[in-house]
MIDOSE-1310 file (N, C-alpha, C; in nm, 2 decimals, decimal comma, always signed):
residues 114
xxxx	+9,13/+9,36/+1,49/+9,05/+9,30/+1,59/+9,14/+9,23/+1,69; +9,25/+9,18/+1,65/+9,35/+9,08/+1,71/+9,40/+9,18/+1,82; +9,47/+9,27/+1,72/+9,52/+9,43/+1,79/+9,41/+9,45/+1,91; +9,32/+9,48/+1,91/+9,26/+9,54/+2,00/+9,24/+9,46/+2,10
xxxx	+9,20/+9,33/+2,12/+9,19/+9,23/+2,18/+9,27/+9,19/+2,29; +9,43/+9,17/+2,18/+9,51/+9,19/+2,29/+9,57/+9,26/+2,38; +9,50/+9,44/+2,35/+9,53/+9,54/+2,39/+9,40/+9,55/+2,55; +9,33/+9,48/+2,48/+9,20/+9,46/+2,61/+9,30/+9,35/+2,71
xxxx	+9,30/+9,25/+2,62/+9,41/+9,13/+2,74/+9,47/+9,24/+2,86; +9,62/+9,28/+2,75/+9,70/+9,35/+2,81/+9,63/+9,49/+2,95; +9,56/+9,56/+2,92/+9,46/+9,60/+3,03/+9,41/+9,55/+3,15; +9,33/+9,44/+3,12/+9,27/+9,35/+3,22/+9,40/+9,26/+3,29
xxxx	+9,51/+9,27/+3,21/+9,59/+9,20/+3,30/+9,63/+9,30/+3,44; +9,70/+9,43/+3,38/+9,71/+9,54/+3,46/+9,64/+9,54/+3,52; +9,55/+9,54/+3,48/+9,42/+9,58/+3,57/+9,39/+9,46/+3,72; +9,42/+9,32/+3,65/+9,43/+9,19/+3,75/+9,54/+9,21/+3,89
xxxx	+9,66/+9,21/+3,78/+9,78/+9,27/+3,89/+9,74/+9,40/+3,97; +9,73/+9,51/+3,94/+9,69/+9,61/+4,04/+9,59/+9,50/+4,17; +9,46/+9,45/+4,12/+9,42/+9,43/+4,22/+9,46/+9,33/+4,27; +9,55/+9,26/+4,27/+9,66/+9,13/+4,34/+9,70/+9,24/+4,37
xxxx	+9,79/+9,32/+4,39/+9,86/+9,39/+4,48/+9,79/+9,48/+4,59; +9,71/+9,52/+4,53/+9,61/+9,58/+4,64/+9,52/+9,46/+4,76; +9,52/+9,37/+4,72/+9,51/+9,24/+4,80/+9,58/+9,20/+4,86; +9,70/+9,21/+4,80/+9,84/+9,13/+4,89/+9,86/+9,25/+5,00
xxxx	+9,85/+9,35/+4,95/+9,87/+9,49/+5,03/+9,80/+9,49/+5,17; +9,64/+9,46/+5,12/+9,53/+9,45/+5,26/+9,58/+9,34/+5,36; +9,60/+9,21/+5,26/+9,63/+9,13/+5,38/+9,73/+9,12/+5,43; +9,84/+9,20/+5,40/+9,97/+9,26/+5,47/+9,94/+9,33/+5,61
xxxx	+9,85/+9,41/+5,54/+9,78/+9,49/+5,65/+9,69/+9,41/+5,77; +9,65/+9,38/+5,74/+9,56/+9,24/+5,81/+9,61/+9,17/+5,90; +9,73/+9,15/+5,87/+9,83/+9,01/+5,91/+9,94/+9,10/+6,04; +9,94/+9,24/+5,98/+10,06/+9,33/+6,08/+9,93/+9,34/+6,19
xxxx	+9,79/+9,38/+6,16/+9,71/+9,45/+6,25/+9,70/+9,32/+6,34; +9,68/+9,16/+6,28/+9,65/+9,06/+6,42/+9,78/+9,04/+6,44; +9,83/+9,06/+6,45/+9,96/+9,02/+6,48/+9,97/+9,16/+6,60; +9,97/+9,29/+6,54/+9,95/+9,36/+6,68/+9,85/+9,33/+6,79
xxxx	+9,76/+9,30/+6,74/+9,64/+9,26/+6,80/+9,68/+9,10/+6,91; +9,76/+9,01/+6,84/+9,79/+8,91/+6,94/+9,89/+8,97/+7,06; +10,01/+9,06/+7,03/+10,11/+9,14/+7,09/+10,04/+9,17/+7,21; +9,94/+9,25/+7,18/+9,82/+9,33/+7,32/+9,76/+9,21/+7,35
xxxx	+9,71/+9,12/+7,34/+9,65/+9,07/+7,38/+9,73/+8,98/+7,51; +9,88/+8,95/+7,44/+9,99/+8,87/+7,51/+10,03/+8,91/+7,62; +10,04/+9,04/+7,62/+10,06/+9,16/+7,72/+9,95/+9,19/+7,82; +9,86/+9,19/+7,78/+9,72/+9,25/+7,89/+9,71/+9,07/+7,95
xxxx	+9,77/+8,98/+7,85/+9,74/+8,83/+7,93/+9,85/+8,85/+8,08; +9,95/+8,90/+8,04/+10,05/+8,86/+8,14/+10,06/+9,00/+8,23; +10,04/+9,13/+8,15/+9,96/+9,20/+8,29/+9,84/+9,18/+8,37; +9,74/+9,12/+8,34/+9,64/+9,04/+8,41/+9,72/+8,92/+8,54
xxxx	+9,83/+8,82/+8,47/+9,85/+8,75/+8,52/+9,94/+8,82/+8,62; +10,03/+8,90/+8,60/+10,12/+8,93/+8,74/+10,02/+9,01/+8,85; +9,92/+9,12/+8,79/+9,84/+9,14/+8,92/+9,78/+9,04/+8,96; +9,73/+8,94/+8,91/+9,68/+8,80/+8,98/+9,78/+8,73/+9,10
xxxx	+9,93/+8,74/+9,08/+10,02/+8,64/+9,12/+10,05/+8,75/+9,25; +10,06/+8,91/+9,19/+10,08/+9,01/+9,33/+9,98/+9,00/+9,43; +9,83/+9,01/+9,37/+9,73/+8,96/+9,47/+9,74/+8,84/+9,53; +9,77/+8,76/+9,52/+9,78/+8,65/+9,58/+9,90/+8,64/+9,69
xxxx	+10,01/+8,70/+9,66/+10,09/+8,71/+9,71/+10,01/+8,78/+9,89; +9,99/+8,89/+9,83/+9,95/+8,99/+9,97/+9,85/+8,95/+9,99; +9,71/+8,86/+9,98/+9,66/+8,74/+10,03/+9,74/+8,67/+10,15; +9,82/+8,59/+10,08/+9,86/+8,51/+10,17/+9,96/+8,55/+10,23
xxxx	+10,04/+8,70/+10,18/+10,08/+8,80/+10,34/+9,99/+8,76/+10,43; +9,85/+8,89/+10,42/+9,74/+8,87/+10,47/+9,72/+8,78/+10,60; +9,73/+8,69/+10,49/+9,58/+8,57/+10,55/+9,72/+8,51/+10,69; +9,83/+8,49/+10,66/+9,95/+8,46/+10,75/+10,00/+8,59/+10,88
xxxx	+9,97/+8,69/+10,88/+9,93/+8,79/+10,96/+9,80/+8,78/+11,04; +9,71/+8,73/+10,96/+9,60/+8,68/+11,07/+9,59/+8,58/+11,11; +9,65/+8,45/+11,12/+9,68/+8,35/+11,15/+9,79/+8,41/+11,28; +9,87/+8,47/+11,26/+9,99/+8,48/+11,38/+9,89/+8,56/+11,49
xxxx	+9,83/+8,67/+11,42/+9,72/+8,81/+11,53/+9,61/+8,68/+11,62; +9,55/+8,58/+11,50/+9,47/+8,49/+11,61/+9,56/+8,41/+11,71; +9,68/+8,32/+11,66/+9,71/+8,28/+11,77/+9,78/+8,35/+11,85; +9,83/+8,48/+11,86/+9,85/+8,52/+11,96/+9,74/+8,57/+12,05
xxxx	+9,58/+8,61/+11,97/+9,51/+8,59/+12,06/+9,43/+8,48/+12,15; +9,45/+8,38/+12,09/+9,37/+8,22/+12,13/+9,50/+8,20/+12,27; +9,63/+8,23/+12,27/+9,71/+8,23/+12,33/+9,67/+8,34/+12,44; +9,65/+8,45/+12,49/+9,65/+8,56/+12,54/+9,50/+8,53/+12,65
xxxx	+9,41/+8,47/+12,54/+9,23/+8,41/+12,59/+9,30/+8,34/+12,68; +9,42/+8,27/+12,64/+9,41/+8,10/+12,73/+9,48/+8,14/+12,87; +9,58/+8,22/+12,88/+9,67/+8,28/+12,98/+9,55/+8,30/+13,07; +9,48/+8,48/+12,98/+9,39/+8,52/+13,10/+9,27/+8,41/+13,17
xxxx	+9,25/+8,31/+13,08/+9,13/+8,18/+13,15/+9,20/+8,12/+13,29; +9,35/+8,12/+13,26/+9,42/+8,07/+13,40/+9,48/+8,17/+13,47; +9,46/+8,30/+13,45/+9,47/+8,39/+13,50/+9,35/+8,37/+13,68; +9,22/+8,37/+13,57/+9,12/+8,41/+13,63/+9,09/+8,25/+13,72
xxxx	+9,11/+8,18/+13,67/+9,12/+8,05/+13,73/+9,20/+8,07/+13,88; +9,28/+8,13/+13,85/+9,38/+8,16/+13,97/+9,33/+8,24/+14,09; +9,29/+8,38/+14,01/+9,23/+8,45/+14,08/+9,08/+8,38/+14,17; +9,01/+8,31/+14,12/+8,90/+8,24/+14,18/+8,94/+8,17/+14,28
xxxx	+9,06/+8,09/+14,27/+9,11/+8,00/+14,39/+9,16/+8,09/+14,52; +9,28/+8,18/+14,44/+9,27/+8,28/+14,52/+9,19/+8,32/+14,66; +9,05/+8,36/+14,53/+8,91/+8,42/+14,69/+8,88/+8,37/+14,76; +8,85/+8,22/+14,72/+8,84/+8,12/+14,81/+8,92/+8,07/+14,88
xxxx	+9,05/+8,06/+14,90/+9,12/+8,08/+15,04/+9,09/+8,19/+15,07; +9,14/+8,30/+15,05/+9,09/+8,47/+15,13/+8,95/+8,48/+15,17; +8,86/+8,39/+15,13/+8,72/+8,38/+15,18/+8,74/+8,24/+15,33; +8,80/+8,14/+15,27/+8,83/+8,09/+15,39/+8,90/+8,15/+15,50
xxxx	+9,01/+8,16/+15,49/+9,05/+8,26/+15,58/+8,99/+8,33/+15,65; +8,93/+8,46/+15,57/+8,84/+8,54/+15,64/+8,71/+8,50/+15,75; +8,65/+8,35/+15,67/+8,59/+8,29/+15,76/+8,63/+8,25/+15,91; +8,76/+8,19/+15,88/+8,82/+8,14/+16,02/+8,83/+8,24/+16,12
xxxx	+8,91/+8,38/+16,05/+8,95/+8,48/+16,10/+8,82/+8,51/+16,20; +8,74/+8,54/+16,09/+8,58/+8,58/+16,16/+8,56/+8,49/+16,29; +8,56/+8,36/+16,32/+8,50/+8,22/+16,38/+8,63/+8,27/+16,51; +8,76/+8,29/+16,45/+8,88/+8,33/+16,60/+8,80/+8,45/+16,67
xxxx	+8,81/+8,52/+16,58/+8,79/+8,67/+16,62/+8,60/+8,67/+16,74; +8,51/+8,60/+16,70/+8,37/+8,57/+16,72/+8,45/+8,49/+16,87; +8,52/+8,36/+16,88/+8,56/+8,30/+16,98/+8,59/+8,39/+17,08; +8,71/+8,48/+17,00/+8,77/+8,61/+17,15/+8,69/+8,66/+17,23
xxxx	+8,60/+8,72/+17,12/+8,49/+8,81/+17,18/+8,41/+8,76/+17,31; +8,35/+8,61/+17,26/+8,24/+8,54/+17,36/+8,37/+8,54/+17,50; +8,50/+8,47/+17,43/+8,54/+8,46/+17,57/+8,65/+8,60/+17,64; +8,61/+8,70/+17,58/+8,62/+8,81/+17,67/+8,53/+8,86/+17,73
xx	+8,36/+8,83/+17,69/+8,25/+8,86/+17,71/+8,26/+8,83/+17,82; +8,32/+8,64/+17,87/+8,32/+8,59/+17,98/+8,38/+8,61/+18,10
């Protein structure tokens, strides 16, 4: 009985150990897979983050190209406003003028009429 008993022991021990090693085995496994699993994750973190930092970059290329394109146009608005300012003052002498011109020219006439 003793015999056999211990022969049961000795079995279930084998038997214990096998499945501690098939345990230690899985979570070997377990422990390599999150651990690849953290690897990718680390990676898609910091390939996420560099296209974030590239976008931003050509952003504020961007946004600093439209900034120089407006004020060279708010500059270009402001020229031609005194452009046309010019031109206005302009007419208005050449409209005086022409007036006077007219008022000589109307004088001559009456006093050649005479």
């Amino acid at each position: 009985q003793l015999h056999l008993t211990m022969s049961e022991k000795n079995e279930l021990t084998k038997s214990l150990e096998m499945v501690q090693k098939e345990l230690q085995e899985k979570e070997s496994a377990i422990k390599r897979e999150i651990s690849e699993y953290k690897d990718r994750l680390l990676q898609a973190e910091k390939e996420h983050q560099d296209a974030l930092t590239e976008a931003n970059q050509k952003n504020e290329i961007e946004i600093k190209a439209c900034q120089d394109q407006m004020y060279l146009l708010e500059h270009f608005i402001s020229s031609q406003k005194l452009e046309i300012e010019h031109l206005k003052s302009s007419k208005e002498e050449l409209n005086n003028s022409l007036k006077e011109a007219n008022q000589t020219l109307g004088e001559l006439l009456k006093t050649k009429v005479r």
